[in-house]
Each structure stands twice: as structure tokens, then as C-alpha cells.
N, C-alpha and C positions, 0 to 999 in steps of 0.2 A: 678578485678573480675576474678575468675577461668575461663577456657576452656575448657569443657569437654573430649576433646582429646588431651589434652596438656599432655604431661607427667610428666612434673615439675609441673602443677596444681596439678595432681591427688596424684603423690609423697608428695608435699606440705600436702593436703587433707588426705591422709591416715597417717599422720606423718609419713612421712619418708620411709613406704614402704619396711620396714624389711629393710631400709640400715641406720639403728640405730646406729650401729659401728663406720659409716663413718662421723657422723655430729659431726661438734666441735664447732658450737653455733649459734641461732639466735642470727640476729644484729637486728637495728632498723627498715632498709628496705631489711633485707635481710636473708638467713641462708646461711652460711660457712660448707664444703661441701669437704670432700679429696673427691679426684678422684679412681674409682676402681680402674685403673692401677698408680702406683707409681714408674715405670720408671723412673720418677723427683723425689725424694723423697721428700715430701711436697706439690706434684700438688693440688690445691686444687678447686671448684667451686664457685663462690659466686651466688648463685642463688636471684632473686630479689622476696619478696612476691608477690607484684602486676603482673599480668600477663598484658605484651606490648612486643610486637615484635622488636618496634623500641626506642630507647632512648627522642626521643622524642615527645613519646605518654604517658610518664607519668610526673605527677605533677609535678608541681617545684619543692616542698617540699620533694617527695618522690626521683626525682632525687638526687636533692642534699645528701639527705642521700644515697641514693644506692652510689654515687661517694665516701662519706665520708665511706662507710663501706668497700669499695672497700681499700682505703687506708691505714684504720685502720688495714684490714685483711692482705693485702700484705706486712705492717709492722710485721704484728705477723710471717707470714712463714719467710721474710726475720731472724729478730733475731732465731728463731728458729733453721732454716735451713742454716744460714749463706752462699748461695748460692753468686757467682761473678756476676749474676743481674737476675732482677723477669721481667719475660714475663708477659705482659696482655693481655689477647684477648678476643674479641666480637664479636660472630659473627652470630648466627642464624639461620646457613643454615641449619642443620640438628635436631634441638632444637627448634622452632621459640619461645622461651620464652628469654627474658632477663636474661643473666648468663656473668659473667666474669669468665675466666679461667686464674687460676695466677697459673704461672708456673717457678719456682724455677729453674734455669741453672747453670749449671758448662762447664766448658771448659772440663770434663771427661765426658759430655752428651755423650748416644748411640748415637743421631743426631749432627752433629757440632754443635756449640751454636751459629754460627753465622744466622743459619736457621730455622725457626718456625720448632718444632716438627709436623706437620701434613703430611700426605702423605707417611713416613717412615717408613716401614719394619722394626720393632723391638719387643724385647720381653717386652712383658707388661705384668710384675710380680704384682700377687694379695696378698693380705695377708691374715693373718688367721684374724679373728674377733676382738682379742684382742690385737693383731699388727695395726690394723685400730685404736681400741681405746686409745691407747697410745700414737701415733704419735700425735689423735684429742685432746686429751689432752693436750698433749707437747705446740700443739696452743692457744688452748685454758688460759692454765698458762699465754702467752705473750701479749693476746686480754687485760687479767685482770688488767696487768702493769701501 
């Protein structure tokens, strides 16, 4: 059930919230979601429809599919992006909705790749519109495989 204040509810609710460019596909329990900044090139979101704070406050059924979509996504940026390994992260502190952030690494990251991107002082380059839809695209091709 949405949250009034949530902002992935409300994103969710307005479709998308003028960031139409950046979505590369509803899954079954989830939308896939690049990240404004592309610093990783391929960072992407998996946001969970249902709104829960914690992993396990939702359904079995819908768990399992958010895990299953999680996988299926992180395999599209992997071929995609052919990155040397895909981060995942959950985390909620600043978000309290259910999202994975899969995040595509190279050993040429601005951050070492031995260390979470969070906390680092770097340039977080945006794209133009049709640079977002290409890349979601690009994912989108590999989701359909």
C-alpha cells in the first residue's frame, strides 16, 4: 500500500514523475530504474512496487519475486555493461522504501572498487534525456533475452 510521504510511492503513483527517460521496465514485483548519476555507467534502482521498509514485511510471494527481479535485472546490466562485478545494496536509511541499488564496478571506478561507492567525493555526471533512454533501452534488449 502506498505512503503518502514516501517518495518512491508517490514517483510510483504519478508514473514516474517526469523521470520517464530513466525507467527501462516494470518487472513483476518491481520497476528497474538507472540512477541520475551514471558515474557507474549502468547504476541502476530496482525499486519494489509494494511499499515495506524492511525485507521482511512483505509477502512471501512478492519477496520472492522482488529477489527474482533483482536477479534477472542484475543480469541484464551485467551483459550489458560487462562490468569485473555488480554491487548490490539495500539499504533505507535515506529512502525508507524497498530498493536495490545494482551497481556495475570496474577496477577504473572514480572510487576503488574495493569500496562501496557511498561517502565519496566525486563527479556525478547526468545525461541528456535521450542518453538516459538509450542506455534503458540497451537494458532493457538484455531483460527480453
Amino acid at each position: 500500500m502506498p505512503v503518502e510521504k514516501c517518495p518512491f510511492c508517490e514517483w510510483l503513483r504519478d508514473m514516474h514523475g517526469g523521470e520517464a527517460h530513466r525507467v527501462v521496465a516494470e518487472m513483476k514485483a518491481s520497476w528497474l530504474v538507472l540512477s541520475a548519476s551514471q558515474a557507474y555507467r549502468g547504476y541502476c534502482l530496482l525499486i519494489c512496487k509494494t511499499h515495506a521498509e524492511e525485507v521482511f514485511e512483505l509477502p512471501e510471494d512478492t519477496r520472492r519475486d522482488f529477489f527474482d527481479d533483482m536477479a534477472r535485472a542484475s543480469e541484464a546490466i551485467f551483459k550489458t555493461f560487462k562490468p569485473d562485478k555488480m554491487n548490490y545494496e539495500i539499504q533505507g536509511n535515506q529512502v525508507p522504501h524497498l530498493h536495490f541499488h545494482l551497481i556495475p564496478r570496474r577496477d577504473s571506478d572514480p572510487v576503488d572498487a574495493r569500496w562501496p561507492i557511498w561517502g565519496q567525493a566525486i563527479n556525478e555526471p547526468r545525461l541528456a534525456h535521450r542518453d538516459y533512454r538509450e542506455l534503458a533501452a540497451r537494458i532493457a534488449e538484455r531483460l527480453r533475452e
